[in-house]
Residue, then its C-alpha position, 0 to 999 in steps of 0.5 A: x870173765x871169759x874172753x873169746x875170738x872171732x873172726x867171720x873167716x872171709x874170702x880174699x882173693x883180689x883176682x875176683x875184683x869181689x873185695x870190697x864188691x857191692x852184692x846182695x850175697x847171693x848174686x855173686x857166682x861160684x864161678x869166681x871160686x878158687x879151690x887153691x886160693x880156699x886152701x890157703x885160707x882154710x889153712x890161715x884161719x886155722x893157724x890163727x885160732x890155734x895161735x889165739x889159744x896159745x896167747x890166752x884166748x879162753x874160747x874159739x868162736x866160730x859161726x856159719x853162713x851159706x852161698x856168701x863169700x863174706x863168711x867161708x864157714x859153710x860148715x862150721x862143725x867141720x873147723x870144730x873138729x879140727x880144733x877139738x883135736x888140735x887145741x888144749x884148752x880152749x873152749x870151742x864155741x860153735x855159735x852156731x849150727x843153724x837148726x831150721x836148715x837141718x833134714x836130720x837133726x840126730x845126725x847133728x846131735x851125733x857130729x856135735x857129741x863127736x866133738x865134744x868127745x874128741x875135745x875131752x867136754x870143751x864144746x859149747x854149742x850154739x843153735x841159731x835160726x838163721x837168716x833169710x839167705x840161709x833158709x834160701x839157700x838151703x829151700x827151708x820155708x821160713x814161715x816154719x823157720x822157728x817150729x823147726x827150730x824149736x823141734x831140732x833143739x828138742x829132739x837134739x836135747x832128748x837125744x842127748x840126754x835120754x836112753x835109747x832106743x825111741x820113737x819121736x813123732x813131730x810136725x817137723x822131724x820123725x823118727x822110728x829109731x833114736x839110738x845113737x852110738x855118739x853121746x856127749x863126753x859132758x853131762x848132761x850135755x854140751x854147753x848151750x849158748x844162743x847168739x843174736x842181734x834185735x830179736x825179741x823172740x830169741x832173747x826170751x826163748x834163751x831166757x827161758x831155757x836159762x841158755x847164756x845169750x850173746x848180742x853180736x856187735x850190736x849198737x849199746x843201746x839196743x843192745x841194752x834193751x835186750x838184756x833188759x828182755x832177758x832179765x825181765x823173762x827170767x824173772x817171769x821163769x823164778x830167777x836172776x839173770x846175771x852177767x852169767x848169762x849174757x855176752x856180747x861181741x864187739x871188733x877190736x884191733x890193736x896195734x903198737x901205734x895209734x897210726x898202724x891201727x887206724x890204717x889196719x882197722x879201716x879194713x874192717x870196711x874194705x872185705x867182701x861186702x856183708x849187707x847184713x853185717x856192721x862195716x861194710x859200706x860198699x853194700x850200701x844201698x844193696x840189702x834186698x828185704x826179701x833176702x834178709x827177712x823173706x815173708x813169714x821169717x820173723x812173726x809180727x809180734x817180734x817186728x812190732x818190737x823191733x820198731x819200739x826199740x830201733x824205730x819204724x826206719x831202722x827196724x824194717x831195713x838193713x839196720x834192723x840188727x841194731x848195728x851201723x851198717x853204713x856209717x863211715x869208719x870214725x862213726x863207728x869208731x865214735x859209737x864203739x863199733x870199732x875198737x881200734x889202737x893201742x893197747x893202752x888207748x883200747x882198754x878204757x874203751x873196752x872198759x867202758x862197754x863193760x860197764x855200760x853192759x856187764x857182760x859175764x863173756x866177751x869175744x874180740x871180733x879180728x882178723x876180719x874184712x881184708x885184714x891179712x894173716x899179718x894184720x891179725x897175728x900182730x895184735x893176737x900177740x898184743x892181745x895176749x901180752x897186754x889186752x887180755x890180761x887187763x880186761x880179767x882184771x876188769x872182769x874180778x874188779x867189776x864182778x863180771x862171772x862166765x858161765x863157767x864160773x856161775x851156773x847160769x841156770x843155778x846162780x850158784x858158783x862152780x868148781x873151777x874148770x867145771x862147765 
């Protein structure tokens, strides 16, 4: 089993009125921005991943979003860097750098190697497609949001892994010269993992390629289906998914007492509104369609399987990802959206959502919303004391293996430390 943190990093800063505000995520201008105030939580961000590898976290997540308050990861391979240098053990899971965005992926590919070099091989490095606020933000047409994906993540590979110097020719991305002076310290290159939510063109992509796939605080039940999907396309591709090649994410809190929990995990819900994201009412009502999924993001083929899973409703508005995006703090905590407690009151809860999933990684989503640097290292310290421990034992008892325990392209068991 491989455990891994994750908190989307917000801003918080009450002089702005933005916590909690209502906004469609690029409404709201920088104007309101506080460099000093960014600082800090930069700096307490940081702090905290460090402390969440010293109480035993296997794996750092972090993700990107652009032009947003709810996430202040605009670069994420900047935060990368850092850790590769600041952290031991571990991994670094960069979920992910979105590859339709990028002008020039063998800059990319060369940042990611430095990583991975600077981290002596603990890099795992996500690719996502995005959503429609990035690729407007950054002015990538969406309808070739999933060609230039596809194209970045070849080249990235090829570059990678083949000898220089070459040419590459393709509809997206030309170059003359592909020779760079910046390889992966892993071989033959870093760990891919692909996150995502309801997108049936994305699972069977990463069930192709044989790359682990995270489901991001899905509900369980489509979340099911998905790896369904995945299991399926790999048997179509001549293998056996196994818990190897899935993990999910899902908000956990603890607490010494019932009461501090509750109190401290209804702040998942009172941050900077996220429209697209579990857990934040006040963006109720404020999802724009043409910024979630602007025209020609997604192809009809995938909408028409999002309908069968979520239903003609939920898969055209905000809740298309499968989440509870709008529901009140006990519904959430009712479907196992939030999990919140004592350790002792959490670990059957958990339990219960590796069973029902059989994920061979599990991030712990914390810290989030208008959770304070206080709030969080109370319960990374419990976690490490008591959570994390518990739920290894889950994982040996009910023989859930990480990608670093069971190729997820071999199915073969690895030697120990090995990626």
């Amino acid at each position: 089993m491989f455990i891994g943190h994750f908190t989307e990093q917000p801003w918080q800063d009450q002089k702005t009125n933005l916590m909690g505000a209502r906004n469609t995520t690029l409404d709201i201008s920088n104007e309101l921005y506080d460099p000093m105030v960014g600082a800090d939580l930069y700096n307490r961000y940081i702090d905290e991943k460090l402390y969440a590898e010293e109480v035993g976290f296997d794996g750092l997540m972090l993700n990107e979003h652009h032009s947003t308050p709810f996430c202040m990861q605009g670069v994420t391979n900047v935060e990368a860097g850092i850790l590769a240098r600041q952290t031991s053990k571990a991994k670094i899971i960069i979920l992910g750098n979105i590859l339709p965005i990028w002008e020039d992926p063998l800059w990319l590919a060369e940042t990611l190697s430095m990583i991975d070099m600077i981290s002596r091989g603990r890099l795992v490095s996500g690719f996502v497609r995005g959503g429609g606020t990035e690729s407007i933000s950054h002015n990538a047409p969406p309808p070739y949001n999933w060609e230039r994906f596809q194209e970045a993540h070849d080249f990235i590979i090829k570059a990678w892994t083949t000898p220089g110097p070459w040419r590459w020719e393709g509809r997206h991305y030309e170059y003359r010269y592909v020779n760079p002076w910046s390889m992966p310290y892993q071989k033959p290159h870093p760990s891919i993992w692909i996150p995502g939510v309801i997108s049936p063109s994305t699972t069977k992509w990463a069930a192709e390629h044989r790359y682990p796939y995270l489901m991001l605080a899905t509900k369980i039940e489509p979340t099911k289906e998905m790896y369904q999907l995945y299991r399926d396309t790999a048997t179509e591709f001549g293998y056996e998914a196994g818990s190897q090649n899935i993990g999910y994410m899902v908000k956990v809190h603890v607490e010494e007492t019932e009461e501090k929990a509750e109190e401290v995990a209804r702040k998942y819900l009172t941050g900077v509104a996220n429209p697209e994201i579990a857990g934040n009412p006040a963006a109720e009502g404020r999802v724009v369609p043409w910024l979630q999924s602007p025209p020609g993001l997604s192809s009809r083929d995938a909408v028409k399987k999002r309908i069968e899973i979520l239903g003609a409703a939920a898969a055209s508005g905000p809740d298309s990802r499968g989440a509870t995006i709008f529901a009140p703090y006990e519904q959430q905590v009712e479907n196992l959206s939030i999990i919140a407690g004592t350790p002792e009151s959490v670990l059957p809860k958990i339990r219960h959502v590796l069973e029902e999933l059989r994920p061979g990684s599990l991030v712990l989503w914390d810290g989030d919303g208008a959770m304070d640097h206080g709030d969080q290292m109370r319960s990374l310290k419990l976690m490490g004391e008591e959570v994390l421990p518990a739920v290894r034992e889950m994982g040996k008892e009910l023989e859930l293996f990480s990608p670093f325990e069971v190729s997820p392209t071999t199915g073969e068991h690895m030697t120990a430390g090995v990626a």
